[in-house]
C-alpha positions as CSV (number, residue, x, y, z in Angstrom):
1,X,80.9,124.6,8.3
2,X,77.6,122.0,7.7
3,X,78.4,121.2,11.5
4,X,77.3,124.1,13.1
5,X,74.6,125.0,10.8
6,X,73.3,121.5,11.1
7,X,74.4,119.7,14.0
8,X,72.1,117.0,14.1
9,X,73.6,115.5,11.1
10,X,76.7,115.2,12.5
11,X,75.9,113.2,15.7
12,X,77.5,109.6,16.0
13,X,75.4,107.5,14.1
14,X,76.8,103.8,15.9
15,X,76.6,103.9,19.1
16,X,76.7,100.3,19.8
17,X,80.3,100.1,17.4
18,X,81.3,103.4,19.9
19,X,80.4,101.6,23.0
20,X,82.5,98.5,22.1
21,X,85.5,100.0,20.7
22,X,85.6,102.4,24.0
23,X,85.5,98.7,26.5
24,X,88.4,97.4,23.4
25,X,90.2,100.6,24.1
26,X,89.8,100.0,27.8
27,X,90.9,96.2,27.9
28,X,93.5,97.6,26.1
29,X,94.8,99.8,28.7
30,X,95.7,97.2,31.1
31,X,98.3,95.8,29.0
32,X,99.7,99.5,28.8
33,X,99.8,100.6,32.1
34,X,100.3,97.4,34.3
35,X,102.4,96.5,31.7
36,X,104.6,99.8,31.4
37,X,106.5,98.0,35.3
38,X,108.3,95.9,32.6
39,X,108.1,93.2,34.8
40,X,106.3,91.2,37.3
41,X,108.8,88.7,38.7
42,X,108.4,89.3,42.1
43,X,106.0,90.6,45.1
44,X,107.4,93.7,44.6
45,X,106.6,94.4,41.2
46,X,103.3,92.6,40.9
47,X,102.1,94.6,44.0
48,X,103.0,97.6,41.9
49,X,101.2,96.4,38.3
50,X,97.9,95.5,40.7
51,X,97.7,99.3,42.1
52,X,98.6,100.5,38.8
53,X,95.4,98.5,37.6
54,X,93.4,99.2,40.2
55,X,94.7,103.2,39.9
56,X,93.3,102.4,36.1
57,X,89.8,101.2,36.7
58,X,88.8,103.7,39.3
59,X,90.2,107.1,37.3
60,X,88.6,104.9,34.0
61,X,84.9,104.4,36.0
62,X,84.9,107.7,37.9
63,X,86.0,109.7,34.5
64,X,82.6,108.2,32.9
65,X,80.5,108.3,34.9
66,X,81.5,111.8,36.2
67,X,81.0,113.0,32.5
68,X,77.8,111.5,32.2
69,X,76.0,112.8,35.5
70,X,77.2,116.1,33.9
71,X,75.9,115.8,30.6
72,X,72.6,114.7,32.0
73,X,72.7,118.1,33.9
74,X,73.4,119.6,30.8
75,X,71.0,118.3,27.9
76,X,68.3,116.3,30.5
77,X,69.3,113.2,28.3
78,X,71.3,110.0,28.8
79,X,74.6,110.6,26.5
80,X,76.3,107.6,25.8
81,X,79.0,109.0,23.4
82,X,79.9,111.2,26.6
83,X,80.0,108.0,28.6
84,X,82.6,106.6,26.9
85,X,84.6,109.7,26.1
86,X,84.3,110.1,30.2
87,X,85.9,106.6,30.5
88,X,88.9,107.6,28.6
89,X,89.5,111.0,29.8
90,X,89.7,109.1,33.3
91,X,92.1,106.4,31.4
92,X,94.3,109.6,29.8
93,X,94.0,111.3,33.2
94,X,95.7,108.3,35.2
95,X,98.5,107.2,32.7
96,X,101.2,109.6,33.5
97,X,100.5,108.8,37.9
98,X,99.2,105.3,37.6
99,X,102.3,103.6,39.2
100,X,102.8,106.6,41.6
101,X,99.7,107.6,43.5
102,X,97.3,106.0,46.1
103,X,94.3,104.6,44.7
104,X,91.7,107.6,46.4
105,X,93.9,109.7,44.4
106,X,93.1,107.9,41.3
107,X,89.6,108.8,41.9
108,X,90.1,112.3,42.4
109,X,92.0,112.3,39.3
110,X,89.7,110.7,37.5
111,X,86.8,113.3,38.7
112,X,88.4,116.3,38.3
113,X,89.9,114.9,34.6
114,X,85.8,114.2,33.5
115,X,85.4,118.2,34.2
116,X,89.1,119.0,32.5
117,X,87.4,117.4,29.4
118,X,83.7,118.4,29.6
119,X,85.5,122.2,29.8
120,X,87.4,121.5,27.2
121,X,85.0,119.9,24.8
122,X,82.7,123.0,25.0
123,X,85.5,125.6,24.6
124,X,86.2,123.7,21.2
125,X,82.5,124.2,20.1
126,X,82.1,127.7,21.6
127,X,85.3,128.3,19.1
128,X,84.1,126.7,16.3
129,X,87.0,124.5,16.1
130,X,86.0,120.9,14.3
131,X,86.8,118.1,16.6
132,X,84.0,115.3,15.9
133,X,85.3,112.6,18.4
134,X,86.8,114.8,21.1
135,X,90.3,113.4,20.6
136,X,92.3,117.0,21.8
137,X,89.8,117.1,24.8
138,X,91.0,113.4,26.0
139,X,94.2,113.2,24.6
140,X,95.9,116.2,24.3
141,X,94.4,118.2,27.4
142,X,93.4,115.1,29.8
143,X,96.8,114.2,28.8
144,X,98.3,118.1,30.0
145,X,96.1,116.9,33.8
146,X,97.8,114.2,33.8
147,X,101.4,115.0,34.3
148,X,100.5,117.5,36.1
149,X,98.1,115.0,38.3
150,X,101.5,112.7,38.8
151,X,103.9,115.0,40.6
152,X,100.3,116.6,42.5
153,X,99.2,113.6,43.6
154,X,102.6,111.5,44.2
155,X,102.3,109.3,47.2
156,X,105.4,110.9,49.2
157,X,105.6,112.8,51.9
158,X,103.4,116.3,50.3
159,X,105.8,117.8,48.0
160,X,108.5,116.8,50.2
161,X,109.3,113.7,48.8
162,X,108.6,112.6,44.8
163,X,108.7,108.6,43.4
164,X,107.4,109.1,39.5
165,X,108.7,106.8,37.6
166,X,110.5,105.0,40.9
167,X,107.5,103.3,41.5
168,X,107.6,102.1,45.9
169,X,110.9,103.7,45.7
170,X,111.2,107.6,45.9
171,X,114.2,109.4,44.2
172,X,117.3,109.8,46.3
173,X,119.7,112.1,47.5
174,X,122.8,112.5,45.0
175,X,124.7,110.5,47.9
176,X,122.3,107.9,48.2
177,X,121.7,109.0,51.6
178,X,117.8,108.9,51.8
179,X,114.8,110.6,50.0
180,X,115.5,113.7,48.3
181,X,114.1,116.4,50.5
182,X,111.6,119.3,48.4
183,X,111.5,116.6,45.6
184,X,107.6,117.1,44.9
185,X,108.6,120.9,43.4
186,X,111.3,119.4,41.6
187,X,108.6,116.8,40.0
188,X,106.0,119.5,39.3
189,X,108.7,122.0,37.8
190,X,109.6,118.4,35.7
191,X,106.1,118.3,34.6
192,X,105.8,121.7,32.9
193,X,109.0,121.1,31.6
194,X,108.0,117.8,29.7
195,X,104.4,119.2,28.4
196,X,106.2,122.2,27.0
197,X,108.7,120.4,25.1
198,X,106.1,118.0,23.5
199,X,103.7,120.8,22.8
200,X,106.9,122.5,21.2
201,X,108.1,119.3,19.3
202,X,104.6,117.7,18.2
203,X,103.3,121.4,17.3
204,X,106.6,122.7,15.0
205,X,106.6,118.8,13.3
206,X,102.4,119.2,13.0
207,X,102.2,123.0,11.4
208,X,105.0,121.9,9.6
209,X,103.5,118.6,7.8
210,X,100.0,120.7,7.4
211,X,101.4,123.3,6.1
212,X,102.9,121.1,3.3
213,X,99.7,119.5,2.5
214,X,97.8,123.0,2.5
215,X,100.6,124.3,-0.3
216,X,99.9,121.1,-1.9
217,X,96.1,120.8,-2.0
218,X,95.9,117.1,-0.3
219,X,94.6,118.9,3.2
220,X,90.7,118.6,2.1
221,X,88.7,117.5,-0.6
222,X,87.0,120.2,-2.5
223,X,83.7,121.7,-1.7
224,X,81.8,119.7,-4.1
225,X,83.1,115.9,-2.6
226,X,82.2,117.6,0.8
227,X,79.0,118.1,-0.9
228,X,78.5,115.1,-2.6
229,X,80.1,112.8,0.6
230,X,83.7,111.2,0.7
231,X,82.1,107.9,0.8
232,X,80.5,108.4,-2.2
233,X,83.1,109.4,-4.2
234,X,85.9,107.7,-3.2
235,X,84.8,104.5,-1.4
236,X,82.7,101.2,-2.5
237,X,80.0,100.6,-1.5
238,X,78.9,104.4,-2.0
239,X,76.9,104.3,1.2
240,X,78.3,102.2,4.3
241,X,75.2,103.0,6.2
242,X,71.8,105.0,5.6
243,X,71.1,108.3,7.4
244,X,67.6,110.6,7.3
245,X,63.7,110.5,7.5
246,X,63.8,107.5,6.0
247,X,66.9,105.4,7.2
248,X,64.9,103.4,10.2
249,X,64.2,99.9,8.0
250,X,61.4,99.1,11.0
251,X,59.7,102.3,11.0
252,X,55.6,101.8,10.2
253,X,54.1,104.4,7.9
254,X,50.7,105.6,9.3
């Protein structure tokens, strides 16, 4: 509850340490997606891993600073920590389509994924629902857009033809024939399909483990260690860093 009643205490408190763990987090993402072709032993395949990094840095760039021109429209500050949460919505938003969509595409779904999470971020607070680093905003629902984005924005023909996980190649006719004709429905359809099951799976297994820990006390600390701090109590040293009036070691006293 101390988060709603006093916000101010609960903002990030490192923004340098954020800054560089979002740029390690984005380094990071070029060995997953370029990397997910499993190979690059030819033109072919090394054409495909430079889109999909290309795809990466524009939906990654756009998403942040999209979020950021809207938080400044917001608050009338400069937010940082929505910076970088902006830089990985963009990198959730592109994951699912990065080996399947032009690259203007990447920065449409990078845009409209930095307004999927600002949305999403201030329906979590409007509910009261505890979420200090945004992770179900860029994860789980930049991570909804994005399957979604990869059969919307595939690079066939419309919705006539559908490449996914093909790559160049789009998926063919049981015969072998040619392109599979009214694929791009069959792709979306796929989508909803997938996102359903893994809310279905990842929510049962979830309730299920939370629910043991709620029977068994171990899902929060009592209200005096929230009180007192968790680092207090349970870590050494009892203060990793000092917050308050007094916590600026080159403030001058009057």
């Amino acid at each position: 509850t101390g988060r709603w009643e006093k916000p101010d205490d609960f903002e990030p408190h490192n923004l340098p340490l954020v800054v560089l763990g979002t740029f390690a987090l984005w380094f990071g993402w070029y060995g997953f997606n370029p990397g997910s072709t499993l190979a690059m032993h030819d033109a072919e395949t090394g054409a495909l891993a430079a889109q999909v990094a290309m795809n990466s840095t524009l939906s990654a760039a756009t998403g942040g600073i999209t979020v950021f021109l809207i938080r400044y429209k917001l608050l009338h500050k400069y937010d940082v920590g929505g910076l970088c949460n902006g830089i990985l919505a963009g990198l959730v938003s592109i994951t699912a389509g990065c080996a399947n969509v032009e690259a203007y595409s990447a920065f449409f779904i990078g845009l409209i994924g930095a307004f999927v999470y600002q949305g999403a971020s201030m329906a979590l607070v409007k509910l009261r629902v505890d979420d200090p680093v945004d992770a179900v905003p860029v994860h789980a629902v930049c991570g909804t857009w994005a399957c979604f984005a990869a059969a919307l924005f595939d690079w066939g023909e419309g919705m006539n033809h559908y490449h996914g996980w093909k790559g160049w190649k789009c998926y063919q006719n049981a015969d072998g024939t040619g392109c599979m004709q009214g694929a791009g429905g069959k792709g979306l359809l796929a989508q909803f399909v997938f996102v359903l099951c893994v809310v279905l799976w990842s929510g049962t297994f979830a309730t299920a483990a939370f629910v043991a820990l709620k029977k068994t006390g171990l899902l929060r600390v009592s209200v005096e260690v929230e009180a007192e701090g968790i680092d207090k109590v349970s870590h050494s040293p009892s203060k990793a860093y000092q917050l308050g009036a007094n916590s600026n070691p080159y403030q001058v006293s009057a």
